[in-house]
DRENDO-1510 file (C-alpha; in Angstrom, 1 decimal, always signed):
<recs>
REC; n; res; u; v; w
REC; 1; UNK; -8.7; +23.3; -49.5 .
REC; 2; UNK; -5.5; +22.4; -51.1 .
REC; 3; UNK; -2.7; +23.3; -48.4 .
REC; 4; UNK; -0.4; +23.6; -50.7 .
REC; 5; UNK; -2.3; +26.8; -51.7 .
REC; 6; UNK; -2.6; +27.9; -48.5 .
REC; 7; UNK; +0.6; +30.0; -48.9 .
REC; 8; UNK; -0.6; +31.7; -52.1 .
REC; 9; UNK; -4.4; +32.5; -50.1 .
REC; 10; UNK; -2.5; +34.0; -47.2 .
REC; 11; UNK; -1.1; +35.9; -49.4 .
REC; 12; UNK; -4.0; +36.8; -51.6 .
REC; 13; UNK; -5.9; +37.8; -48.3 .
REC; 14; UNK; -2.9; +39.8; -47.0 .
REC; 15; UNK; -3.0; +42.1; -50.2 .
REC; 16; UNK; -6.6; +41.8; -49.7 .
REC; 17; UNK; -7.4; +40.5; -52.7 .
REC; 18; UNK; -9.0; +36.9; -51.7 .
REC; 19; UNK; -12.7; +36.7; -52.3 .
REC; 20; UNK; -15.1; +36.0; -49.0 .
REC; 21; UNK; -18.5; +35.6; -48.8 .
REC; 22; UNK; -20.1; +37.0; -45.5 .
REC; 23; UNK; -23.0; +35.5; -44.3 .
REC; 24; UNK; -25.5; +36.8; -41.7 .
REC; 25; UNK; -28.6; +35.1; -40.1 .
REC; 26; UNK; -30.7; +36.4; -38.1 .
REC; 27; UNK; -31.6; +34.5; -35.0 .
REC; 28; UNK; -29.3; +34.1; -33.8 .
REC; 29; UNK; -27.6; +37.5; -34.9 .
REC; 30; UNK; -24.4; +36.2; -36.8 .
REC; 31; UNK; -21.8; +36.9; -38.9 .
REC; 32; UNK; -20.1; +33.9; -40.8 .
REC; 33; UNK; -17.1; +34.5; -42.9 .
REC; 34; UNK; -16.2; +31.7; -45.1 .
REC; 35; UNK; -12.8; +32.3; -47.2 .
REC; 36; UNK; -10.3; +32.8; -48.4 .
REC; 37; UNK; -10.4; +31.9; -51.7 .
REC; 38; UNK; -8.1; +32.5; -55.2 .
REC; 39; UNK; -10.9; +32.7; -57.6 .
REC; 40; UNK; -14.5; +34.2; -57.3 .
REC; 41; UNK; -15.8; +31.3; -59.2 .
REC; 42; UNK; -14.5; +28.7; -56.4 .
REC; 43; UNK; -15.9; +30.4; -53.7 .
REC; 44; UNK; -19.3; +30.7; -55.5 .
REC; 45; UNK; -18.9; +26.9; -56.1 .
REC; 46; UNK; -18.5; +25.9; -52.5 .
REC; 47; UNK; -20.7; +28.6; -51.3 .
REC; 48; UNK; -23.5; +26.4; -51.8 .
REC; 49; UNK; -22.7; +23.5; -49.5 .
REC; 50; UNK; -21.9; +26.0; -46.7 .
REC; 51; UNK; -25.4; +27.6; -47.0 .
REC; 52; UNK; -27.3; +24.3; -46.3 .
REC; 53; UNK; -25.3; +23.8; -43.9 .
REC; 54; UNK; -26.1; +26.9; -42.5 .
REC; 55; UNK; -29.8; +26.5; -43.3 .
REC; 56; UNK; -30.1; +22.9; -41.5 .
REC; 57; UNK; -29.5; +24.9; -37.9 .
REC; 58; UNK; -32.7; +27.1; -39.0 .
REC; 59; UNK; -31.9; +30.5; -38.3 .
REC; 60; UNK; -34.6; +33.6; -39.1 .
REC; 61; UNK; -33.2; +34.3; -41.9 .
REC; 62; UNK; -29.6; +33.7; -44.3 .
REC; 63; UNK; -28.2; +37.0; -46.2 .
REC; 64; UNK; -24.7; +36.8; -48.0 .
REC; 65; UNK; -22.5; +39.1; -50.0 .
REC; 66; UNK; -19.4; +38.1; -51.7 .
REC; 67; UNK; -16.5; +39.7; -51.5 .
REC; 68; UNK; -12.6; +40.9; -52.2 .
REC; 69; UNK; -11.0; +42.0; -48.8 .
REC; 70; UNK; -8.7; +41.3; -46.4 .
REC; 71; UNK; -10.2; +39.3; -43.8 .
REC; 72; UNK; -8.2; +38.0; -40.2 .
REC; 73; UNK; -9.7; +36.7; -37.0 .
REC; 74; UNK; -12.4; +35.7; -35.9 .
REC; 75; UNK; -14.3; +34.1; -38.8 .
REC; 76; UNK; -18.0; +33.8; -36.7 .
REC; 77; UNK; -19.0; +36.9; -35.1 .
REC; 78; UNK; -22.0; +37.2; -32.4 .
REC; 79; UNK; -24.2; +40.1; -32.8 .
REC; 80; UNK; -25.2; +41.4; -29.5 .
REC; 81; UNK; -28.2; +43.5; -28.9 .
REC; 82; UNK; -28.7; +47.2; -30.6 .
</recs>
């Protein structure tokens, strides 16, 4: 990411209006957020790259959803049982 942008995505994500793409495998049972971005079209562009990345740790399954929220801490999130 470009930091000088990071500014302007702050931003963008404290109006809520940066687009995320959450990402959930299943085994193990997590939630990935990968964001912020400006522009739906660069998050769909890098969204790729962090799927196989994903996909090389072999989890169950991958699901993902893009986005426009506002999104804070934390970015991975551990789904316990039930």
């Amino acid at each position: 990411m470009n930091p000088l942008l990071q500014p302007l995505r702050s931003l963008a994500n404290g109006l809520g209006l940066a687009w995320w793409a959450k990402v959930q495998t299943a085994s193990p049972d997590v939630i990935y957020w990968f964001g912020p971005f400006l522009r739906r079209h660069e998050l769909e562009t890098k969204l790729p790259a962090f799927l196989a990345d994903l996909q090389a740790e072999a989890p169950g399954s991958i699901r993902h959803e893009v986005l426009r929220l506002r999104r804070s801490e934390p970015l991975t999130e551990e789904l316990g049982p039930g």
